[in-house]
C-alpha positions, 0 to 999 in steps of 0.5 A: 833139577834132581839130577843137578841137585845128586851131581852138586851133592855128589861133588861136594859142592851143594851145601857150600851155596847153604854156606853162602847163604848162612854168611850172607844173611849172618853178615846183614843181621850182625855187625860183629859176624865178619870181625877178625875176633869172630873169625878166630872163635870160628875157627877155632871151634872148627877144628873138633868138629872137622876132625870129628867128621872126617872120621865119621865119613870113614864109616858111612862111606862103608856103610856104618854110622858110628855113634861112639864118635863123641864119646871116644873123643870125650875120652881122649880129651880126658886121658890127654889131659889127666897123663898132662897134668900140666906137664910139658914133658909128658905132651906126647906120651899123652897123644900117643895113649889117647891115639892108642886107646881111640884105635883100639875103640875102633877096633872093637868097633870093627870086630862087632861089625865084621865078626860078630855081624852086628848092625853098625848102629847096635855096635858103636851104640854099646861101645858108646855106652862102655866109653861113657861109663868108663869116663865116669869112672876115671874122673866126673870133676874136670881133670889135669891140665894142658900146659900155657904154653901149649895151649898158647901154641895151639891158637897161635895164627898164620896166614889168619888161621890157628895151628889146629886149624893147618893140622886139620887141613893136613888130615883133610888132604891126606884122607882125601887123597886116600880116598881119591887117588889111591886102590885102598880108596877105591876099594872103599867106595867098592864096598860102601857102594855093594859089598858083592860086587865088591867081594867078586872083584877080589875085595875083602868088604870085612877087611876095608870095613875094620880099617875105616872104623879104626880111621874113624875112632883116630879121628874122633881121638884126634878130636878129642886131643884139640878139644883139651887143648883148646878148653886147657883141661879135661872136662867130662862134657867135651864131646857130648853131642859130638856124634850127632853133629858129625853126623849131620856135617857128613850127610849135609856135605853130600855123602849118602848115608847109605855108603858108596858116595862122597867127598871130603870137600862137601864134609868141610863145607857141612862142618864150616855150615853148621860152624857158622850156622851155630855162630850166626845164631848166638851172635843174634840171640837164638836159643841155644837149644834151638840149635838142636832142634835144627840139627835134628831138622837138617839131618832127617832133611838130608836122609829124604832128599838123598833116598829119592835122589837115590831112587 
């Protein structure tokens, strides 16, 4: 049973059957759970998150957890927002700067890990705490705006899913393709998986690492950008908690938070569980903070099945 439970986790298959699950009992004890307004909220609560934990399987595939996810992203929301501020013309410049500021995180993120030799969790713990000073220092009120009609064009549908939804599944792929069908990818799971064996087949674990953070903090940047564009202002609240649950959809989705092990098919399953885990228990009138407490509970779950399955 320990062998099939490792194989399905490690194809990223398990926690769709938790999926399952969730819907089936959702949809009896609901009768607003499969509606299509239900389904668009879904869906458009998906997408940060996903983003989120794209970028956060980038780092614990190489053996780092990052726990400046949401506060990068928080920061990014606010700088789209406030360089917007309700303008139109000034949509990209804003992108780029958010983007620009979040792989600069990520790379001071890496020069902590790979030059300064601190431990991952120290490293984005400091940068989460600078990142959440700064925020308070640039705006503690909700900032700018995004212009109607771009918000209007973000939640616009096709084929039954928002535009941020397709652009999310773009980034999905791209990731998942550099990760499975490419060297750069293999020399990831390389590293995450010994990082000397890695360094006597010629790899350069420092190298892979600082890359896979700066994708790690985009990633988060990206999140960021969706959530400003979904909430149409830069709230000082967006991304708060944001680490914690990409944590949870990584690791629930079958990726070993040791490094080395992992696909992006389990992380949209871990993402579209708790989505729909979250939803399900709003819809029949959970306590919110319990939805916490099962985070919590889910994530040190995962941590102990996958060390004894790694044994």
């Amino acid at each position: 049973m320990t062998a099939w439970i490792r194989r399905q986790a490690d194809q990223g298959t398990l926690v769709w059957f938790l999926v399952l699950a969730v819907a089936i009992e959702a949809t009896f004890a609901s009768e607003f759970f499969l509606t299509t307004r239900n389904f668009s909220t879904l869906s458009g609560q998906m997408a940060p998150l996903w983003l989120a934990a794209l970028g956060q399987l980038a780092a614990i595939l190489v053996g780092a957890i990052d726990l400046s996810v949401g506060a990068t992203a928080k920061l990014a929301a606010l700088i789209t927002s406030g360089v917007m501020d309700d303008r139109a013309s000034m949509a990209l410049p804003a992108v780029a700067i958010a983007l620009g500021v979040s792989a600069f995180v990520g790379v001071l993120n890496g020069l902590m890990i790979v030059r300064a030799k601190i431990d991952p969790l120290v490293a984005t713990l400091i940068t989460f705490t600078l990142l959440k000073g700064v925020s308070l220092a640039y705006t503690r009120t909700p900032i700018g705006g995004i212009p109607s009609e771009l918000t209007r064009l973000s939640r616009t549908q096709l084929l039954g899913l928002p535009y941020s939804v397709w652009l999310t599944l773009v980034f999905t792929v791209l990731i998942g393709v550099l990760l499975a069908r490419t060297r750069f990818g293999r020399r990831v799971y390389a590293v995450g998986g010994d990082d000397e064996v890695a360094r006597r087949a010629g790899v350069s674990p420092g190298t892979v690492r600082m890359w896979m953070m700066i994708l790690c903090s985009t990633m988060a940047g990206l999140a960021g950008i969706a959530l400003a564009f979904r909430q149409g202002v830069g709230d000082p609240r967006a991304g708060d908690g944001l680490e914690l649950l990409s944590i949870v959809a990584v690791v629930v989705g079958g990726v070993s938070i040791f490094g080395g092990r992992g696909r992006v098919l389990g992380v949209m399953g871990g993402v579209v569980f708790l989505t729909i885990l979250r939803n399900a228990m709003n819809l029949q009138g959970v306590d919110p903070l319990l939805s916490g407490v099962i985070s919590g509970v889910l994530i040190i779950l995962a941590v102990v099945v996958f060390s004894r399955t790694e044994q």
